[in-house]
Every structure is written in C-alpha cells, then in structure tokens.
N, C-alpha and C positions, 0 to 999 in steps of 0.2 A: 886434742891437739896439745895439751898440757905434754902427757906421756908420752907422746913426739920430741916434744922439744929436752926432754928429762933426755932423751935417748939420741938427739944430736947433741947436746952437749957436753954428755955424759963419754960422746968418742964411739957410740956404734955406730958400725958401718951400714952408708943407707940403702946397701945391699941387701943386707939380712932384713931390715926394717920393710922394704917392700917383698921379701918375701912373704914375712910373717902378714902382710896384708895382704898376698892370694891366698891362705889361709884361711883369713880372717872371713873375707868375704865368703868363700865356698862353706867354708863349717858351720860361720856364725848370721851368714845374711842368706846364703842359697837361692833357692827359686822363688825367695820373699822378692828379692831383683835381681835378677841374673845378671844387669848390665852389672852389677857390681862387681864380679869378675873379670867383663872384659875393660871395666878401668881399672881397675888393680895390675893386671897383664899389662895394661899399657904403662901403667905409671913403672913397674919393674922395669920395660922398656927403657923409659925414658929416664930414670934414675941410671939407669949403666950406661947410656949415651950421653947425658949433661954429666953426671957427676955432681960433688960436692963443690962449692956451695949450693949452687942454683935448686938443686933436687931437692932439697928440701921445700921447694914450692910447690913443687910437685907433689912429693910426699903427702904435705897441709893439705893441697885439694883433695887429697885420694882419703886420707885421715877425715877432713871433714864429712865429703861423700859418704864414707861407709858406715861413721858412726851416723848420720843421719836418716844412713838405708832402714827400713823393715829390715826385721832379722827372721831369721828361722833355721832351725836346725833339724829338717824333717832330711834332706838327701843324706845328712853324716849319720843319723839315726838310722837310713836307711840301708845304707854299706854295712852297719854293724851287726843290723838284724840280717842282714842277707850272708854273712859272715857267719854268723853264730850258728844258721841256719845248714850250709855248706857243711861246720864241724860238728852237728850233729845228724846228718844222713849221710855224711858222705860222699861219694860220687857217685853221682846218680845219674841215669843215661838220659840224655838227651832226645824226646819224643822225635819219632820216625819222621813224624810230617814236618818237620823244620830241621832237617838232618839236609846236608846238599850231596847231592849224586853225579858227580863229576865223571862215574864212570857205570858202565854197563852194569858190573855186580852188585854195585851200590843201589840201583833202580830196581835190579833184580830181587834184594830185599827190602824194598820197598823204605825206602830211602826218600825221605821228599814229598811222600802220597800223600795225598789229603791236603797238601799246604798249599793255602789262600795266601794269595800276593795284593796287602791292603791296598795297592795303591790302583785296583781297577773295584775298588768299593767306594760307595759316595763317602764321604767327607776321610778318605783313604786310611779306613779301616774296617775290620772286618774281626768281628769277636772268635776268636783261635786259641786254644792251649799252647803257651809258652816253657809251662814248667812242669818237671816229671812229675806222671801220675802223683806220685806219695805225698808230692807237696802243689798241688795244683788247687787254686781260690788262694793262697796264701796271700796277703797281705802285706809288702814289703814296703816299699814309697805311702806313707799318710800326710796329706799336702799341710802345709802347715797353717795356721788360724792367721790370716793375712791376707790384704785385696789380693794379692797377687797369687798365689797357691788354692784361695778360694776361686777363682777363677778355673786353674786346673782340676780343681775335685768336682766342681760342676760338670767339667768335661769328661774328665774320666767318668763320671754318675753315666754320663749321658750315655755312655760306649759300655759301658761294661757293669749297667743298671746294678742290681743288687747285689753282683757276685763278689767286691770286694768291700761292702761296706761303707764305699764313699757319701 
C-alpha cells in the first residue's frame, strides 16, 4: 500500500494503477486465487466510474487483497511454455477427433471421429487426446505449490493418473 500511495501522489493515473493490478493478479497470484482477478476487474471497474479521489479506496482494498493473496506464477509459465512450444513444431494439425464437421466432406474425412463429449462422462470427463500426435503427454499447465492449485493437481492426478506427472 506504501507503492500505491508513492504512485497517487506521485500524479499517476489510477487508471493505469488498476490496470497494472489485473496484471498483477493474473501473472503474479493466478489460480493460487482466482477471485483475485475478478476483484481486480472489478476494482478497474470501479476506479473509472468513481474516479479520483475516492478510487483510491478502492484501489487500497484491491492493493491490500492481492498483496495478501497466495501467489503463483504456474498459468504465466504456462502461455510461455505452450509459446515456445508452438515456435518450435510449428503448425501442427489439429487431431481428427476434435476437429468439428459442420459439413458432409468434413465427416467424410473423418473429421470429429472418435470424439467423446466429457459431459455424458461421470464427473464430465472422459480422458481423450487434445494435442498433435508429436507433442501429446506434454506437460504444459504445473499447478503451482499452494492450497489452492494443490487442490487442482489432485484433480488433474485423478483424471489423467500418470500421464502427466501430477
């Protein structure tokens, strides 16, 4: 809250200040709390509806929240790897059974075959290849060391037992 008030006083605009806080939340707290995004969204909200002065109340609450959140930087890690990944294979085609066939030929090459729709599976999944052959078991999303993402890696364990290492 210090570095808040250095930067209301300082004459930045509490525009840019609540931007750099859905930022903040997404890269540096992620799925440690997700609500942390959607009060950050909201605090943007409401900083360009109240305006200066008041928003800086706002602001404070949102500053205290986030630096109070769990952090984790497993989703930003994960865009990067999944990034890096992309420019070194290239374009790579998109496995037939989750391809959609909105037309006769499309079905005709078998387009959509095989593909299990999780949501008539118990707990609405159903373990399926997502990604091309060449890069399929890859590991992209590692939930990060925190109540909240260990909770997800249990789950992911649960669904998709050994094959990614959870």
């Amino acid at each position: 809250v210090y570095w808040l008030a250095r930067m209301v006083e300082g004459g930045e605009d509490p525009k840019f200040i609540a931007r750099r806080l859905l930022i903040l939340a997404s890269e540096d707290i992620g799925n440690a709390n997700p609500t942390a995004l959607v009060i950050a969204n909201n605090c943007f909200q409401a900083v360009q509806a109240v305006g200066y002065p008041e928003c800086e109340i706002i602001l404070s609450q949102t500053v205290t929240y986030l630096a109070s959140s769990p952090k984790s930087n497993a989703a930003y890690k994960a865009i990067k790897e999944a990034k890096k990944l992309v420019k070194e294979t290239g374009d790579l085609p998109v496995p037939l059974p989750i391809r959609n066939a909105p037309t006769g030929l499309m079905k005709d090459l078998d387009y959509g075959k095989g593909y299990r729709y999780a949501h008539d599976y118990d707990n609405n999944f159903i373990e399926q290849e997502f990604l091309p052959n060449e890069i399929k078991g890859k590991l992209l999303y590692n939930p990060g060391k925190n109540a909240r993402e260990e909770e997800l890696r249990k789950r992911l364990k649960s669904f998709w037992k050994d094959k990614y290492g959870y």
